[in-house]
C-alpha positions, 0 to 999 in steps of 0.5 A: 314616896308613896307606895306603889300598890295593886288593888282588887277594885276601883272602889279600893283605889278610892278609899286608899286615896282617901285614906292618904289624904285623911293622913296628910289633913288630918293626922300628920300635922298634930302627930308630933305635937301629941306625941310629945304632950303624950294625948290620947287622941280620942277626937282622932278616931271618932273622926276616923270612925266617922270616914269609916276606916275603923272597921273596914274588914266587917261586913256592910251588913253589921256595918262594917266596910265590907273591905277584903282584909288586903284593902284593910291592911293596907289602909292600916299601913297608910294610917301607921306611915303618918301615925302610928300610935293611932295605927295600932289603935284602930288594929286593936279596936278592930280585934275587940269587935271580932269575939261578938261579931264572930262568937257573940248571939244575934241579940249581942251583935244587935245591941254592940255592934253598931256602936263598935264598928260606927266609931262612936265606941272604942274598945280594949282588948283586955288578954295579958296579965302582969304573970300571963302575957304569950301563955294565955293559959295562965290567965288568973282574972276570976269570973265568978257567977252570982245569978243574973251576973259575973263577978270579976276580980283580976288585973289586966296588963299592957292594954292599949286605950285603958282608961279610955276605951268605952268597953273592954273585951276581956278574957277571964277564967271561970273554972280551974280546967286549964285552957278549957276555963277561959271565957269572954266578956264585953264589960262595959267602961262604967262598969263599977269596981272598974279601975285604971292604974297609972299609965305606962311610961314607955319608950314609944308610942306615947299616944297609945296609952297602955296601962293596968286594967283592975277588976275589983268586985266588977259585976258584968251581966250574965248576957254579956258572956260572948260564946260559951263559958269555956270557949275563951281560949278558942276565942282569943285564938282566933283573933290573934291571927287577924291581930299580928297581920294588923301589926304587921301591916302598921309596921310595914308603915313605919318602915315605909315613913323611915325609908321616906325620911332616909330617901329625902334627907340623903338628896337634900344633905351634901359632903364633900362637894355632892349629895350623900345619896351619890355614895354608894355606901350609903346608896346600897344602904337605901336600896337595902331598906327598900328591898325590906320594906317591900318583902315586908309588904308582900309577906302580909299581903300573901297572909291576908290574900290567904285569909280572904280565899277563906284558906289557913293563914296561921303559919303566914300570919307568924311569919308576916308579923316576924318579917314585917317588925323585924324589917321595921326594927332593921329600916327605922335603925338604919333611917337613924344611921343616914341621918346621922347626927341629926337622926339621934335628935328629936328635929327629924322623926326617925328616932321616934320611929325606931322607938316605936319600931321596937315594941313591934316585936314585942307585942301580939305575941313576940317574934320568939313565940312567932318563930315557935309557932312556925316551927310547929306548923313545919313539925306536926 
């Protein structure tokens, strides 16, 4: 069932067509056969790099889409309802590109940015650490200046495209001043002393390779400092909004695919004499689905029509990134339940879906730490 949308122009119609057909050509005929092999589909986003749907929300001028963060979003969704390791993947490349295009100095944007938004590089966002995931503070990774360079030494965990990606945007300390000794580099993937330790073997995602970042020794150009030394905190801040709306987004399109699977099945499957959708057990059910998905959609819409206005949206990222995976979690447990039997096999998707629902409310910072952030907006 596609999902009925209202969009700011024609223009947006097209490329959410586009993008729909792009998922139907492209993505869904390889997604169950690579996530079974657990491949990293590199060739799948130079190609979506190519159709210009990594980078929508930057602007033409950098090259970019030019696309308000609405279309984005629900391009993403579209992406993540066909496949969503590769969902998250283009949610997390466009989060390494905004610390150089939002912080970083016109000859860093020259020099990165077009080789990052055209897709012919893929990034990593390099913040948690195996002692450091929702503190950010307690990030250890040392940047040590040494002349013309910075010396980095430190581990890095839970990166998407590790071992894959072509730069890493990396958050690291470089002074013992708390929060305030936090910087950013882009740290190149030939960069020497760069290591990668075994993937992690998860319990979905397979395509999204997630692994160990390690620096030993690894000497980063001074100019690849993104803002000042001291200003990574406010960097990585000020990404993790637009970051937990993308998650949002693509959890809103794995519930999507559930109810999809949920809908088609419950027409399709007979007992007693007359399709199961004909019970009104399981008919409530669906129309409960249905009712989340679609208050999922409209939260992080609401948050992303707040960010284009060019208003404060922190509070509604929290909520929409809680909303939407929490209802994910709910839909794809639920698609499981009408299918029964057959939901608990790998012959259907739907069990891939609520393996992967699951880390959504994990990742981007956990729903707990969603809750504290809104309770503090409400208190102070």
């Amino acid at each position: 069932m596609t999902a009925t949308r209202l969009l700011p122009s024609s223009e947006a119609e097209d490329l959410i067509a586009m993008t729909r057909e792009v998922c139907d050509e492209r993505l869904r005929p390889l997604v169950d056969e690579m996530e079974a092999k657990a491949e990293f589909p590199r060739d799948v986003f130079r190609f979506l790099g190519d159709q210009g749907l990594l980078t929508l929300p930057y602007p033409e001028e950098v090259g970019g889409g030019g696309q308000p963060y609405e279309v984005y979003l629900q391009a993403l969704e579209e992406i993540a309802s066909a496949w969503m390791s590769v969902a998250v993947g283009v949610s997390v490349h466009s989060l390494t590109c905004n610390p150089i295009f939002a912080f970083g100095s016109d000859e860093q944007k020259s020099r990165f940015l077009g080789s990052m938004l055209d897709g012919s590089k893929l990034g990593a966002y390099c913040l948690s650490e195996p002692d450091a995931g929702s503190d950010v503070a307690a990030i250890s990774t040392r940047a040590r200046r040494d002349g013309d360079e910075y010396v980095v030494n430190g581990v890095k965990a839970w990166i998407s495209h590790a071992g894959h990606a072509d730069f890493y945007t990396c958050f690291v300390r470089t002074s013992d001043d708390g929060p305030r000794g936090l910087s950013c580099l882009h740290v190149p993937a030939d960069a020497p002393g760069l290591e990668f330790a075994k993937p992690e073997r998860k319990m979905g995602l397979d395509c999204d390779t997630v692994g160990q970042v390690i620096f030993h020794d690894v000497r980063v150009p001074a100019d690849h400092l993104v803002g000042r030394e001291g200003q990574g905190m406010s960097i990585a801040l000020s990404a993790l909004d637009a970051g937990r709306l993308g998650i949002a987004a693509c959890a809103t399109g794995l519930a999507q695919a559930a109810l999809d699977q949920a809908v088609a099945y419950a027409k399709e499957r007979k007992a007693f004499g007359k399709p199961i959708a004909e019970f009104q057990g399981l008919a409530f059910l669906l129309a409960e689905m249905e009712a989340s998905v679609t208050s999922a959609r409209a939260s992080y819409l609401h948050a992303a029509r707040l960010k284009d206005a060019g208003k404060a949206m922190s509070k509604e990222a929290s909520v929409a990134k809680m909303i939407c995976t929490d209802a994910a979690m709910r839909v794809t447990t639920d698609a499981v339940q009408v299918l029964g039997g057959y939901g608990y096999t790998k012959d259907y998707p739907v069990e891939r879906y609520m393996r992967e629902a699951k880390v959504t409310q994990i990742f981007e910072g956990t729903n707990q730490i969603q809750r504290l952030v809104i309770s503090r907006h409400l208190l102070t």
